[in-house]
VEXNU-55616 format. One record per residue (C-alpha): x, y, z; residue in one letter; residue number from 0. Coordinates in steps of 0.25 Angstrom, whole numbers, plus 5000, padded with zeros to 4 digits. Example, Ala and Ser with C-alpha at 12.3 -4.5 7.8 and 13.67 -1.06 7.14 Angstrom:
2
   east   north     up   rest    nr
   5049    4982   5031      a     0
   5055    4996   5029      s     1
END
This chain:
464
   east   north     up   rest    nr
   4441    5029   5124      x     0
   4427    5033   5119      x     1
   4426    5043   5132      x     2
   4439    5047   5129      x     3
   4437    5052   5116      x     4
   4422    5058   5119      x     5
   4432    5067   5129      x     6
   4440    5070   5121      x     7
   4430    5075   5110      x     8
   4423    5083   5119      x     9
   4436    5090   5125      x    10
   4440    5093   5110      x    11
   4426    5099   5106      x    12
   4427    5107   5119      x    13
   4440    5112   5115      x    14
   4436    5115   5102      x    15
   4425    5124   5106      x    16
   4433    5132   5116      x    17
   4444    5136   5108      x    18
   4435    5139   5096      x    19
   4427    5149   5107      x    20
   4439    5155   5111      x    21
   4443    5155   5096      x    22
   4433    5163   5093      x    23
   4433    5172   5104      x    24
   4449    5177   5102      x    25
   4444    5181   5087      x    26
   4438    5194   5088      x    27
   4447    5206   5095      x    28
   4436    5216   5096      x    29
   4432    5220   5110      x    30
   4418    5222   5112      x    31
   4410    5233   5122      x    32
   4401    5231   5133      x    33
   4391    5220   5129      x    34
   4377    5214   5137      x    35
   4377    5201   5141      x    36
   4373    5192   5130      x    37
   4365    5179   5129      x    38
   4363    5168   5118      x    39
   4355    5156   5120      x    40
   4360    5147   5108      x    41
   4351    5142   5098      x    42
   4359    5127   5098      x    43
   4359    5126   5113      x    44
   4366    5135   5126      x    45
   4366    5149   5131      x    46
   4378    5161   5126      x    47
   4380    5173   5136      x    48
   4392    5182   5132      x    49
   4397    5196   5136      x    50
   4404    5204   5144      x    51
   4408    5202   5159      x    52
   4404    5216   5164      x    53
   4414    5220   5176      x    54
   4424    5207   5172      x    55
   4439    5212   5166      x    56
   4446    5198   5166      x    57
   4442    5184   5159      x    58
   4444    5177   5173      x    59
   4434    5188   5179      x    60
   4425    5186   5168      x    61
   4423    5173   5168      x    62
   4423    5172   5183      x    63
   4411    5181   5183      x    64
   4403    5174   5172      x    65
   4406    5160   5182      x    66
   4399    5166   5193      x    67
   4386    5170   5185      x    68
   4384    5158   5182      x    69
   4387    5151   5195      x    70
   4375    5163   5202      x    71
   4366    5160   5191      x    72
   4367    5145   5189      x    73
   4370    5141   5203      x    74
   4382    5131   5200      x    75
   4397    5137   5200      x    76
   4402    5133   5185      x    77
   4412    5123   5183      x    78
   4422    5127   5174      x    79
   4434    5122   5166      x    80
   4445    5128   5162      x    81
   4448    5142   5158      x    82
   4454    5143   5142      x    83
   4461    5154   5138      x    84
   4465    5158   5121      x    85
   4480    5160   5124      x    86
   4477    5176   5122      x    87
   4463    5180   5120      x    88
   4455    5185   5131      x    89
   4445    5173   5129      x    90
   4444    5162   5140      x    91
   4435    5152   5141      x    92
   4428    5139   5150      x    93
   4419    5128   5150      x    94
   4409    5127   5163      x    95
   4399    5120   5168      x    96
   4389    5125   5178      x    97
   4375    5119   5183      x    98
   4362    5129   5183      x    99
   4358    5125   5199      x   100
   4347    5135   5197      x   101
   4341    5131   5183      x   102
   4338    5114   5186      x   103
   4354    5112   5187      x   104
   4356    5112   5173      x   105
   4370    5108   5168      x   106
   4376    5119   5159      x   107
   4388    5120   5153      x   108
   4397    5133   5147      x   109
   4407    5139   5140      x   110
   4412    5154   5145      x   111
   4423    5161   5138      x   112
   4428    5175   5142      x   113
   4437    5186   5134      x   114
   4440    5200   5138      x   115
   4440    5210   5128      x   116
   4445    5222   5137      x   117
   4452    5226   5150      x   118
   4436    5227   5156      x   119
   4430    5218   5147      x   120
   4428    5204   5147      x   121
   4416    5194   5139      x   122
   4411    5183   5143      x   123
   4403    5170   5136      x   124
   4397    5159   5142      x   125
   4391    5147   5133      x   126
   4383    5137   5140      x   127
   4372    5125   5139      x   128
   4368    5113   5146      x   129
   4379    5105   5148      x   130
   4377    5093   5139      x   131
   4374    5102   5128      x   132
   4386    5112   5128      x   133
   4395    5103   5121      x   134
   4388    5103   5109      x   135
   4380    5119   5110      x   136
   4394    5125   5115      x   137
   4400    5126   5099      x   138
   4387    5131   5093      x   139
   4387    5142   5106      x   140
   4400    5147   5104      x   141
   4399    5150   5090      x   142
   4387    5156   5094      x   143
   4395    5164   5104      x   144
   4406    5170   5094      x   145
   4398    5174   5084      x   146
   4391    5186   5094      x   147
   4404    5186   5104      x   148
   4418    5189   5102      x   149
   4426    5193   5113      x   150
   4441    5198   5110      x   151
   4453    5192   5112      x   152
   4468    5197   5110      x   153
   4477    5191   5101      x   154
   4487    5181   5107      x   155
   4502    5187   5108      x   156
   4509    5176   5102      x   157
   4497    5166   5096      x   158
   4489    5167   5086      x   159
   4480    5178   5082      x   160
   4464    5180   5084      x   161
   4457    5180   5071      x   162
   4452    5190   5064      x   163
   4444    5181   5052      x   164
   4431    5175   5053      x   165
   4430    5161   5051      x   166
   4428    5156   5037      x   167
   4415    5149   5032      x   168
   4416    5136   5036      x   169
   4407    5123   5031      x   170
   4406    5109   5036      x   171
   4412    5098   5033      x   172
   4408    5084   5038      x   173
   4418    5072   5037      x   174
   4414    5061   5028      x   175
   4411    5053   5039      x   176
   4402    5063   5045      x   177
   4413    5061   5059      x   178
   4415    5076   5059      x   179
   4412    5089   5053      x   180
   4420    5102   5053      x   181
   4416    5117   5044      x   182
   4429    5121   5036      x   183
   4431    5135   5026      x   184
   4429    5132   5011      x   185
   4442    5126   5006      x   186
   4447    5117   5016      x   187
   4448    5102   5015      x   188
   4444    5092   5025      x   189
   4455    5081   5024      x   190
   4453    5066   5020      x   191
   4459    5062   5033      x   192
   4448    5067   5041      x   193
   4438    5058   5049      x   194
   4432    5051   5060      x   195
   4431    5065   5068      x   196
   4442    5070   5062      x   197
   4443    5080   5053      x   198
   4456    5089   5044      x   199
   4454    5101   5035      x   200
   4464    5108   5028      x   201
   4462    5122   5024      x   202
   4465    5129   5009      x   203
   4477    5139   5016      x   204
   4482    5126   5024      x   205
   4474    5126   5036      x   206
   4472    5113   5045      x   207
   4461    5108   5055      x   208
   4462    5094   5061      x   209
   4450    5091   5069      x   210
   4449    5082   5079      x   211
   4463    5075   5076      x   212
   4465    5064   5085      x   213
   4478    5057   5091      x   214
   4475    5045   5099      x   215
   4487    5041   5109      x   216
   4492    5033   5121      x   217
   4497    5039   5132      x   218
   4513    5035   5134      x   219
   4512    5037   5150      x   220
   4502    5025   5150      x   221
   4513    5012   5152      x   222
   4506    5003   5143      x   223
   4505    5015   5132      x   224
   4520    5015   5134      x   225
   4523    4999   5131      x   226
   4513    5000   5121      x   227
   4522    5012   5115      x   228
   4534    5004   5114      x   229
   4528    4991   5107      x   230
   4523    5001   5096      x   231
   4536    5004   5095      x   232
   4540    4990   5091      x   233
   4532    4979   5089      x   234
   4519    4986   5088      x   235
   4524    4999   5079      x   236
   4516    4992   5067      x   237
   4504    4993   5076      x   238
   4492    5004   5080      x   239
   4501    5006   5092      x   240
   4512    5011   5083      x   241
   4503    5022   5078      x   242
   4499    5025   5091      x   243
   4503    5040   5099      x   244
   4509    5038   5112      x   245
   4510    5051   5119      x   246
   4509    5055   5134      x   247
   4493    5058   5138      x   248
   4493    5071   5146      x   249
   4504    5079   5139      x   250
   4503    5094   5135      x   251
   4491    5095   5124      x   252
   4499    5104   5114      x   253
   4512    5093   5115      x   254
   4503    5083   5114      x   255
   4497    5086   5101      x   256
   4509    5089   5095      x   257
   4516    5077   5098      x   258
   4504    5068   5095      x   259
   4504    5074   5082      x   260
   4516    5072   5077      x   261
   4519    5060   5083      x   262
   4503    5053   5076      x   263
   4512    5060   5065      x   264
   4523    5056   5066      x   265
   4517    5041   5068      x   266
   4512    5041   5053      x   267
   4522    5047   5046      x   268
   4517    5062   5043      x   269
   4525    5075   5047      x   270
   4521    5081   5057      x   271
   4520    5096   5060      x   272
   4527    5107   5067      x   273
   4517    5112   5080      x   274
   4521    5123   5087      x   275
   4511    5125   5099      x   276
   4509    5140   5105      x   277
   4498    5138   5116      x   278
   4491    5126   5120      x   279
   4477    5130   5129      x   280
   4470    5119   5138      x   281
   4455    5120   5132      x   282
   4445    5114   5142      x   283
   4440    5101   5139      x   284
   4431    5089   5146      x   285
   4435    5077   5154      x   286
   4450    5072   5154      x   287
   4453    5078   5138      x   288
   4462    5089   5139      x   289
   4463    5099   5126      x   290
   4472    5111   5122      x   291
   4471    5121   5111      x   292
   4484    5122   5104      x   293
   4489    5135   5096      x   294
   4502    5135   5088      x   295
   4508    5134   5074      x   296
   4510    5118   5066      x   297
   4519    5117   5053      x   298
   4517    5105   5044      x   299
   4530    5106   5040      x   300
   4526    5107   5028      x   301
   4533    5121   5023      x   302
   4519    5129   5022      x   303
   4524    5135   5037      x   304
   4515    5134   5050      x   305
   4500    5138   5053      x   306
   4492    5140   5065      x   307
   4488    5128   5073      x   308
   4475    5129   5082      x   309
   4473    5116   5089      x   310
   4463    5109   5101      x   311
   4470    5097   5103      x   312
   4463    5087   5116      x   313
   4468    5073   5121      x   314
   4458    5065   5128      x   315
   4458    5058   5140      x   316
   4468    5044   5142      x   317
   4460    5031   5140      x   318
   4464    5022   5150      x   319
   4473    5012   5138      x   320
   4482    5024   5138      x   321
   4477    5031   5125      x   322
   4472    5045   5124      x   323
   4463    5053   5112      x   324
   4467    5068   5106      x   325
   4465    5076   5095      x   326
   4467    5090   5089      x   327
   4458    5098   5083      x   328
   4469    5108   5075      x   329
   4468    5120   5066      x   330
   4480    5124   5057      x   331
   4482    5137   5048      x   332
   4492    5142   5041      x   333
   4498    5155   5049      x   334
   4497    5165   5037      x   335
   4479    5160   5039      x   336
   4479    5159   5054      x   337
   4473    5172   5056      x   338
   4463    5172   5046      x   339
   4458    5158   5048      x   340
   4459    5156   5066      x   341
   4443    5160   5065      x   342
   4440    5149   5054      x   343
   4450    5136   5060      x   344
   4441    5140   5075      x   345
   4427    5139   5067      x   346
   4434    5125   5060      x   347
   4436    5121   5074      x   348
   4422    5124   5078      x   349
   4415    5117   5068      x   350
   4420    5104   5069      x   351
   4411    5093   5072      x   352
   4413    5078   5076      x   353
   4403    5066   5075      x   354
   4406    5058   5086      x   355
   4396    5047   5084      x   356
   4403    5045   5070      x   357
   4420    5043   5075      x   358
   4413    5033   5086      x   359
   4406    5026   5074      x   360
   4422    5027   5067      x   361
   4428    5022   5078      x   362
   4420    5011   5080      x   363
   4420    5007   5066      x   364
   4434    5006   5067      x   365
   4435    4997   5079      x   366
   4423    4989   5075      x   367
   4433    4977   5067      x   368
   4440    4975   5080      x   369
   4429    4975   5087      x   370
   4422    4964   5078      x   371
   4435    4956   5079      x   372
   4435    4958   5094      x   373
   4420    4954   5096      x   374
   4423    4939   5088      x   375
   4435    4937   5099      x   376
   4428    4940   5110      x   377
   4417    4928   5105      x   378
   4431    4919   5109      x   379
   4435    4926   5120      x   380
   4431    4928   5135      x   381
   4423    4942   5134      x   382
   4431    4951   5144      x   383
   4444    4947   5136      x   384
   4437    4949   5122      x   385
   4432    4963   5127      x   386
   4444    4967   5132      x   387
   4452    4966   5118      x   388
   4439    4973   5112      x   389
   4442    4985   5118      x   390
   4455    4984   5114      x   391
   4456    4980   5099      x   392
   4444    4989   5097      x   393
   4451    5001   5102      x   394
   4466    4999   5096      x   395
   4457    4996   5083      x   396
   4449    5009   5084      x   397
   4463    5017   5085      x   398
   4469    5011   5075      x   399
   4458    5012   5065      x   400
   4458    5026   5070      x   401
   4474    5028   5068      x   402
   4472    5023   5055      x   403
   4462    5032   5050      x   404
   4470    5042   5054      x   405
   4483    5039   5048      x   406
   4474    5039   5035      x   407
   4469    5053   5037      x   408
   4483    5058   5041      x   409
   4487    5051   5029      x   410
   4477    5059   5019      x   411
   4479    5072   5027      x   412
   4495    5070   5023      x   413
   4491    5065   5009      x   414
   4482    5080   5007      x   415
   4497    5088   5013      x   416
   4504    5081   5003      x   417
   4494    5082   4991      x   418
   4492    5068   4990      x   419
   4482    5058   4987      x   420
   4479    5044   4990      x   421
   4474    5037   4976      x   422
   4470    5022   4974      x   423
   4473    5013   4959      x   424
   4460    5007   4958      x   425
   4468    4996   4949      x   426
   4479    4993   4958      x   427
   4473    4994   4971      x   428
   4482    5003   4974      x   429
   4482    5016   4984      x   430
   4494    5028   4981      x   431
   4496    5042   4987      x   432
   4499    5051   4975      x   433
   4500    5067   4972      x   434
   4485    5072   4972      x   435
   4489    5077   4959      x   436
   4491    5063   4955      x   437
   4479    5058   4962      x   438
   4470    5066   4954      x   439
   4476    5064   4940      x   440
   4476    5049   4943      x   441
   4460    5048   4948      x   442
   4457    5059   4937      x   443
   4461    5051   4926      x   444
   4457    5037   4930      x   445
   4448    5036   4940      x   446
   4444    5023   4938      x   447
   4458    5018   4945      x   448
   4461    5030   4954      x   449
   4454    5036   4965      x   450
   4458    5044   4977      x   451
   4458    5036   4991      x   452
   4451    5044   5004      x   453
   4457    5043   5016      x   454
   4450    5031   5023      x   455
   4455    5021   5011      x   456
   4470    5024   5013      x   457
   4477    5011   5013      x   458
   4486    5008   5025      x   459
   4501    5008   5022      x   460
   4499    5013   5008      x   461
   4489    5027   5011      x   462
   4494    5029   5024      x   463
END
């Protein structure tokens, strides 16, 4: 499962990177003259060559041409994935990989996007470094890139318009428990229900980013995933199983998500929106994940009326007990902000960090008491049998503990949409969810007995 989820990771930071690349290339509409080929080796690691494609009208032809200089200077044909295309713009981009047979076979790998800005004009960038350096150089070079190169792009018939604002400043923000880090504008408010990797802002005009939002589920084609299905049904609905997703692994990505979604919603009693999909672009990724960027509109239902929705959603690859890994990185602003703020929720996106070695420390922690427990039967117990139901009781009791501490962050983010606050009576022992209003008047005036309750203290069945 722990390969499973490195994939997975990596195919979403990949993802990311693209979109926000291509994000930034459809945000300037000005076509540019004839320019020299440029050339930037990259303080923080990896080489930048951008400019035009002289004698090249088409993206294909432009990119084709590009191809072959690098096969006749390096020696190596590249290996390419594939090619991603903005619904609209005239920006397409892919990842390649190439050896350097005439420089001590040197393992590079790349990034080449392509927009044509005019009936005989077409601009080409390549980024590139070794290979086990460009997944963490890549980021740093294409901002590097966009702020000397903006290639045009068209504004898409029926989606939604480039942006003519800059980004807004941003400043970083780093979780509590240090698992992740995002930069946010002045104003917005990162939500008690962030953690372990995960992270939720809301903005002041009623913008949303969910970062790294994950759904675990169990594949309903798997027969045993199926019986397991229908005991949770019955006896087992008072169980983790009852909790759990089950959903077909392979669907279509954009269905996917929005089934999961309102289903892990539906599971835990809160409403579940409105999501209208418009398009739904492959992105390139790694190994056996698959991810997809998602454009459309999502009402809360809630009568403020619909915004923008931007999302990277990715599912990993099926572990062999039948259960799967996704998450959604999701970007929401209201439609009369959309156009104004498009630059700033791609910069959000870019920014966003997670430590890894902390949500394995996380995890860990939570599966450590069954894994205590388990260690004391195996001392009674013949070793192959004990290890067996190690593995097991570990990973249900990492899930769970996982479920759980989401159910409280999905808790706290319903308390904020509701202006509500958890409070606890010092005197009674006692927890309550009350108006913030009334929160405040209650600890303002004795705080001695009243005191505000964060997330991670929520009591089960009375909280959430």
């Amino acid at each position: 499962m722990a390969k499973a989820t490195s994939a997975l990771r990596a195919a979403k930071q990949i993802a990311i990177l693209v979109v926000v690349s291509l994000i930034a290339s459809a945000a300037a509409t000005s076509a540019r003259g004839q320019s020299a080929l440029r050339i930037i080796d990259n303080p923080g690691g990896g080489k930048i060559v951008y400019g035009r494609v002289d004698g090249e009208t088409t993206e294909a032809g432009a990119m084709g041409a590009v191809l072959r200089s690098l096969h006749n200077q390096y020696g190596d044909r590249p290996q390419v994935g594939r090619v991603f295309q903005v619904r609209g713009t005239n920006s397409v981009a892919v990842f390649l990989t190439l050896v350097k047979r005439r420089q001590g076979n040197a393992q590079i790998a790349g990034m080449l996007i392509v927009s044509k800005l005019a009936a005989d004009h077409v601009e080409a960038a390549l980024v590139s470094d070794d290979a086990g350096r460009f997944g963490s150089t890549i980021n740093p070079m294409l901002k590097t890139l966009f702020g000397v190169w903006q290639p045009g792009a068209d504004r898409p018939a029926s989606g939604p318009a480039a942006s003519s604002s800059p980004a807004a400043p941003l400043r970083q923000f780093v979780l509590s428990d240090r698992s992740a880090s995002v930069s946010l504008p002045d104003g917005w408010t990162v939500q008690p229900s962030s953690g372990m990797g995960t992270i939720i802002a809301t903005g002041a005009n009623g913008e949303t980013v969910a970062l790294d939002y994950p759904f675990l589920a169990m594949d309903l084609r798997n027969p045993r995933v199926a019986r397991l299905k229908v005991w949770s049904e019955g006896q087992g609905r008072n169980t983790v199983y009852g909790r759990t997703l089950y959903y077909p692994y392979g669907t279509d990505l954009a269905k996917t998500f929005v089934d999961l979604n309102a289903m892990y919603r539906q599971k835990r009693g809160l409403p579940v929106p409105s999501i209208q999909i418009a398009s739904e672009t492959p992105v390139p990724s790694p190994g056996a994940a698959h991810c997809a960027r998602l454009t459309g509109q999502i009402d809360p239902e809630d009568g403020k009326g619909p915004s923008e929705m931007n999302a990277i959603f990715c599912v990993g690859p099926l572990a062999p007990g039948g259960d799967y890994g996704s998450a959604v990185y999701y970007t929401a602003v209201p439609l009369q902000f959309a156009d104004k703020e498009r630059a700033t929720m791609g910069a959000i996106l870019a920014s966003f960090n997670v430590n890894q070695a902390v949500v394995n420390a996380q995890a860990a922690a939570i599966a450590k008491p069954a894994i205590d427990a388990i260690h004391e039967i195996g001392r009674r117990a013949a070793q192959q049998a004990a290890d067996a139901h190690a593995a097991n009781d570990a990973h249900n009791r990492a899930v769970e503990g996982r479920w759980d501490s989401q159910d409280k962050r999905n808790q706290a983010f319903s308390n904020y949409l509701l202006d509500q606050t958890v409070i606890q009576d010092n005197e009674l022992n006692a927890h309550g969810t009350v108006w913030n209003q009334t929160a405040d008047e209650l600890v303002r005036s004795n705080p001695q007995r009243y005191e505000y309750v964060e997330t991670p203290n929520f009591w089960k069945g009375i909280d959430y």
